[in-house]
C-alpha positions as CSV (number, residue, x, y, z in Angstrom):
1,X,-11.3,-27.8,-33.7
2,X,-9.6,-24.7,-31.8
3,X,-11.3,-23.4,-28.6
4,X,-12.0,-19.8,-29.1
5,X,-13.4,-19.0,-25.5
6,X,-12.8,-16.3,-23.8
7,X,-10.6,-17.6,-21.5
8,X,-7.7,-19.1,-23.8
9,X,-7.9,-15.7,-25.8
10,X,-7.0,-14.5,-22.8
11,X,-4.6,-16.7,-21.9
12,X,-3.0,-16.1,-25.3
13,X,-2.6,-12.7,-24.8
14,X,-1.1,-13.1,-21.7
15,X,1.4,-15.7,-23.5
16,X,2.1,-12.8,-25.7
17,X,2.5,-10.0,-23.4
18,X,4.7,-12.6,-21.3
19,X,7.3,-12.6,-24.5
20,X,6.9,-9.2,-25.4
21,X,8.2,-8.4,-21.6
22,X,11.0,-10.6,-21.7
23,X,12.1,-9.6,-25.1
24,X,13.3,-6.3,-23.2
25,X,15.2,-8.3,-20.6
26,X,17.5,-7.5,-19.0
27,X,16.1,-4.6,-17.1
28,X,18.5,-2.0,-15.8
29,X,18.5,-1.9,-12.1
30,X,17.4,1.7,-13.3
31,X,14.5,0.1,-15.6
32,X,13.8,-2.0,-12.3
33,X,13.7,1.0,-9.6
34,X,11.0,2.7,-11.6
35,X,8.7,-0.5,-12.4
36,X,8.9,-1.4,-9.0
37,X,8.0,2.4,-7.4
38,X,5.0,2.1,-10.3
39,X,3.6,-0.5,-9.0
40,X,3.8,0.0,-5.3
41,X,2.0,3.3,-5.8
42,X,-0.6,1.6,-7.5
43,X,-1.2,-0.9,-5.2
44,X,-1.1,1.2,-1.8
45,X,-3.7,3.7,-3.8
46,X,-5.7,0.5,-5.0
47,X,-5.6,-1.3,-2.1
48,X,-6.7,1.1,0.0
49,X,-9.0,2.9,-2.8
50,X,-11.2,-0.3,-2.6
51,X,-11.1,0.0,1.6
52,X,-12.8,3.3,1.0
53,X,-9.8,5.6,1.2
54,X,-10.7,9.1,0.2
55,X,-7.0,9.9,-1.0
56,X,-7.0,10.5,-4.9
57,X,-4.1,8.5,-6.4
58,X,-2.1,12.3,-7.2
59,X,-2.9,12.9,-2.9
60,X,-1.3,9.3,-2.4
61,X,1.6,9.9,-4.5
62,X,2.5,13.1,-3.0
63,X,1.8,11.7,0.4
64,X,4.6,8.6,-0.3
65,X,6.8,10.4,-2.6
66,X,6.6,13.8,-0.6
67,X,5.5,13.5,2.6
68,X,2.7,16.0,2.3
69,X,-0.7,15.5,3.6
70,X,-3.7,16.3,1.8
71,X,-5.9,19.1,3.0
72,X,-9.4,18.7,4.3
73,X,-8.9,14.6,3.9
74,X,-9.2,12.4,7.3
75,X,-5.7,11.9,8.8
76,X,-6.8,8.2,9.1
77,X,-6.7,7.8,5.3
78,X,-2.9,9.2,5.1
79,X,-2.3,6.7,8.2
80,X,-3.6,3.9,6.3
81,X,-1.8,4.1,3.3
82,X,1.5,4.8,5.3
83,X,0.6,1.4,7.3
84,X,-0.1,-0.2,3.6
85,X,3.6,1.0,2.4
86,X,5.0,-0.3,5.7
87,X,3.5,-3.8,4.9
88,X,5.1,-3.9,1.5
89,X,8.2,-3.1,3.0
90,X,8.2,-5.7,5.1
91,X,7.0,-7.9,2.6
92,X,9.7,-7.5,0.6
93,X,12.1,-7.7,3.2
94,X,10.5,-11.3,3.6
95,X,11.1,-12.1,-0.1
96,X,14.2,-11.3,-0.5
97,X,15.7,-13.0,2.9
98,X,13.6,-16.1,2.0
99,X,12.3,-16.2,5.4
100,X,10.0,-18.7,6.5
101,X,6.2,-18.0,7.0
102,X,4.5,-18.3,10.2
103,X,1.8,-17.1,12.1
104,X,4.2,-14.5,13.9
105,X,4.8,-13.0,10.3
106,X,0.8,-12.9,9.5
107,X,0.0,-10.8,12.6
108,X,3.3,-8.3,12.0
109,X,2.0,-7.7,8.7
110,X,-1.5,-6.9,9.8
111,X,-0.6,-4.9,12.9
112,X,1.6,-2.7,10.0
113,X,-1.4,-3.1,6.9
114,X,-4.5,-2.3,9.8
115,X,-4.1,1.0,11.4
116,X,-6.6,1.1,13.9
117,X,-4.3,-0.3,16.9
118,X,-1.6,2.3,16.6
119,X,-4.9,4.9,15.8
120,X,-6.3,4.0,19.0
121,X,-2.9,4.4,21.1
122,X,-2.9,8.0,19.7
123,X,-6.7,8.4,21.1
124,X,-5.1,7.4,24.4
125,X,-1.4,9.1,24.5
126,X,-1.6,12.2,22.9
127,X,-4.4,13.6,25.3
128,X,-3.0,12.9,28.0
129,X,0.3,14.4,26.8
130,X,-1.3,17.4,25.1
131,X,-4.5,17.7,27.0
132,X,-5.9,21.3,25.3
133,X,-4.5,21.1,21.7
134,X,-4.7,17.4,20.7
135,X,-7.7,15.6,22.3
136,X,-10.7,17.7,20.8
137,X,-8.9,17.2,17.0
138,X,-8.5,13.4,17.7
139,X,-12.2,13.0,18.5
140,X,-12.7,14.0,14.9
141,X,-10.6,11.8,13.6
142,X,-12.8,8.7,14.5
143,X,-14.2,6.8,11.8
């Protein structure tokens, strides 16, 4: 008797997705470059979606792709999603030298992924730096 949950049909379809992706292989590094930039804007706009990001996945693309800020929207969501990107980087980096993991490499990549440390050194610098056209602005900016 076959098991027809919904898990194995699940699992089957993944089984056939599985050989349906690597019936196109080999990839060109072409093929590769734009599967990879794909999914790395979907997962900095979905990570930080579900964090409570106000950035509209368009906003986030043009933000990573283009530099350009979104108007109206907190600068603290455009920070976040810049530390996010940052984080994959260096998670990447880490893959692909093989390095080993430690504790050291957890706390780099939550110092990049959490942006309130570097937030709160902005609080604290720019002030001081530009007293009259930075501090009022900043106090805005707190979540």
């Amino acid at each position: 008797m076959e098991n027809h949950s919904p898990l194995t049909e699940l699992l089957q379809r993944i089984d056939q997705r599985k050989t349906e992706v690597a019936a196109l292989r080999p990839l060109t590094p072409e093929q590769e470059g734009r599967i990879m930039q794909k999914f790395r804007l979907d997962w900095n706009y979905h990570s930080n979606a579900i964090e409570g990001n106000s950035l509209t996945y368009g906003e986030t693309i043009a933000f990573l792709m283009e530099g350009l800020t979104a108007k109206g929207k907190p600068f603290k969501d455009h920070l976040d999603i810049k530390g996010h990107n940052e984080g994959i980087d260096y998670l990447m980096h880490f893959i692909q030298n093989r390095d080993q993991l430690s504790e050291k490499v957890i706390r780099e990549l939550h110092a990049m992924i959490l942006v309130e440390s570097r937030y709160k050194n902005l609080q604290i610098l720019l002030p001081k730096i530009y007293p009259r056209r930075i501090h009022r602005p900043l106090q805005n900016l707190r979540p």
